[in-house]
C-alpha positions, 0 to 999 in steps of 0.5 A: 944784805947789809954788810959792816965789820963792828968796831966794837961790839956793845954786846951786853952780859950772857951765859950757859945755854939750854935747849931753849938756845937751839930754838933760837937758831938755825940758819944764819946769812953771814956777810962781811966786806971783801977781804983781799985772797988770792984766785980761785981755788982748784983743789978741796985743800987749796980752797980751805987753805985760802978760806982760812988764810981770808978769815984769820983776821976777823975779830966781829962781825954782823950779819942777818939771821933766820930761824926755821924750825921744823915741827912734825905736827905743822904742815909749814916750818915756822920762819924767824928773822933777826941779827946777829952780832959777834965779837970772838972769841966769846961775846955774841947777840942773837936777836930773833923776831921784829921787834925782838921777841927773844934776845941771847947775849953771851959774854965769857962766863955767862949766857941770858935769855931775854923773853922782853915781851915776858918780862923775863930773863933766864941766866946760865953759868958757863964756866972759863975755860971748862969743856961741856955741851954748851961751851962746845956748841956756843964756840961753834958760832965762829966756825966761819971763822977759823984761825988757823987749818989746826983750828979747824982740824981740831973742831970738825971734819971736812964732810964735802965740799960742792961747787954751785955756780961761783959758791962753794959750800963746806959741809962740816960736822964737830968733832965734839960729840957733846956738841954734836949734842946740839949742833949736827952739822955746819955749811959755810958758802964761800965765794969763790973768787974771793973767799968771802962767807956769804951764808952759814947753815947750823943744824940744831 
């Protein structure tokens, strides 16, 4: 897994979002270079604490992402690959299928759909600073992320946290019932011996 932190991000003009945004991800493989933490953590409160500590100053990122959606009528779930590339707080390009068959751009006050082998682009309005589904579940693509504990206080709760060798996976579930709308719940996998995020898992 490839891993870079991005300059700037050229991330091109995007906006709202419809159920077609929650079939464009699912789970999303995040890597970043190592960022320097303290050791190893030895309780729930002093992991999330250098979890955050390690994170606060990420401004964008990029990572590989996969698609899995589950239909009851298919036997096998159908499986996307692409990338992501992120600029916080609000500027994201999700790229799903090689060559890209769908792209998602946002930028502040607009999410677009792009169907490239359509010939198609779908625009929505998201509007600055306005509270709704959509806003709610499009700020959680930084859950990895947080600024700061009232960050993430303000946007979930802790569900668990499980240990799997040297990985520790946070389940978080979004305080916002409009996003829970479209996003159930969030595992981050930090390592342990550094804190780095090394996968995110959305449910949609």
């Amino acid at each position: 897994m490839s891993a870079m932190l991005l300059a700037q991000a050229p991330i091109p003009p995007s906006r709202r979002a419809s159920p077609r945004l929650a079939a464009l991800a699912a789970s999303c493989a995040l890597a970043l270079l190592p960022l320097p933490t303290p050791g190893a953590a030895t309780t729930q409160e002093d992991m999330l604490s250098q979890w955050i500590s390690a994170q606060a100053n990420t401004r964008a990122w990029t990572a590989d992402a996969v698609q899995t959606r589950v239909f009851k009528t298919l036997a096998q779930p159908l499986v996307s690959t692409g990338k992501v590339w992120v600029a916080m707080p609000d500027r994201f390009r999700w790229e799903l299928g090689q060559p890209p068959q769908t792209i998602a751009l946002r930028q502040p006050e607009q999410l677009s759909i792009v169907y490239p082998r359509l010939k198609r682009i779908e625009k929505y309005p998201l509007k600055s600073g306005a509270a709704g589904p959509w806003q709610d579940a499009l700020s959680l693509i930084e859950a990895s992320f947080p600024k700061s504990r009232a960050d993430v206080d303000a946007r979930f709760r802790v569900q668990s946290v499980r240990f799997t060798n040297s990985v520790a996976l946070l389940e978080l579930a979004p305080r916002s019932a409009s996003a829970r709308k479209f996003v159930s719940g969030i595992e981050i996998g930090l390592r342990t011996n550094d804190f780095v995020v090394v996968s995110t898992t959305m449910r949609f």
